[in-house]
N, C-alpha and C positions, 0 to 999 in steps of 0.2 A: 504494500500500500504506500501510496506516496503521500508524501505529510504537506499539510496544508501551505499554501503559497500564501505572503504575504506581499498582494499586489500592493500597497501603498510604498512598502519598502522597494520592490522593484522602481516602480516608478521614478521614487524619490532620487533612486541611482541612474537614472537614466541622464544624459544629456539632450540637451535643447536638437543638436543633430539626430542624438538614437530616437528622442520622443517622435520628429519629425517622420522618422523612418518608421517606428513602430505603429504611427497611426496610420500610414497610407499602405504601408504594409496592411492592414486589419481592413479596413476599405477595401481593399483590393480582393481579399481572401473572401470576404463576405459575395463581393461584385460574379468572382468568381463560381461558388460556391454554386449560388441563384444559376447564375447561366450553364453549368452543367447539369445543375437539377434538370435543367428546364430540356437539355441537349440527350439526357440520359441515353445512354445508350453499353452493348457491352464491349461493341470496338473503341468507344470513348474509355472505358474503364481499364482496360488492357495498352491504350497508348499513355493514361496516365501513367498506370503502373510502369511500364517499360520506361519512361521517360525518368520518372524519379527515381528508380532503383539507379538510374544510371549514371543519372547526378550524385548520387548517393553514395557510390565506388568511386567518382572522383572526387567529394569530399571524403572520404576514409584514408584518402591517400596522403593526407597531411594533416599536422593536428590542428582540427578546426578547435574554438573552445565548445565546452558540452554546453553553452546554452546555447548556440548557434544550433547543432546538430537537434535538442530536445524542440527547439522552435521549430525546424526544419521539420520532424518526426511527426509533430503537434499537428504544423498544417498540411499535411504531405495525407494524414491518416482524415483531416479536416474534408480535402477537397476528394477526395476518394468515397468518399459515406457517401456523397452527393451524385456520385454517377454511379455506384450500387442499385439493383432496379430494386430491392427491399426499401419498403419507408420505415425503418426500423429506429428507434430514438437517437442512435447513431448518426444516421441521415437527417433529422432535426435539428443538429447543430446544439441538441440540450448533451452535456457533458457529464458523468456522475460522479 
């Protein structure tokens, strides 16, 4: 079980540049998200998967830091629910 995150403290470490990045990042995931909902399909679910595992062996190739990779895992598992043809709470975007 992973122990609870204390987004305030995250935040608070954040700088003006990572805040910038972390917000349009999250726009973007969500933007994203909807439009594959919407694209669903199982050739769409197989090009994502292939595409990320692959970026995924070229980051393992160097030490990224683990909150890059846990971000990277977070949205990577994010945008994948969404093109799943299950509407399963996973594909809701509700987290547990």
């Amino acid at each position: 079980a992973r122990s609870p995150v204390d987004t305030s403290k995250q935040i608070a470490a954040l700088t003006v540049s990572g805040m910038q990045t972390a917000g349009a990042s999250q726009a973007t995931a969500i933007a994203l998200h909807v439009l594959i909902r919407h694209l669903k399909s199982p050739e769409l679910l197989g090009e994502l998967t292939t595409a990320f595992e692959q970026h995924q062996a070229l980051m393992l190739q160097k030490p990224w830091p683990e909150q890059m990779l846990a971000s990277f895992e977070a949205t990577r598992r994010f945008l994948e629910s969404a093109a799943r043809s299950d509407s399963g709470p996973e594909a809701t975007g509700n987290a547990g």
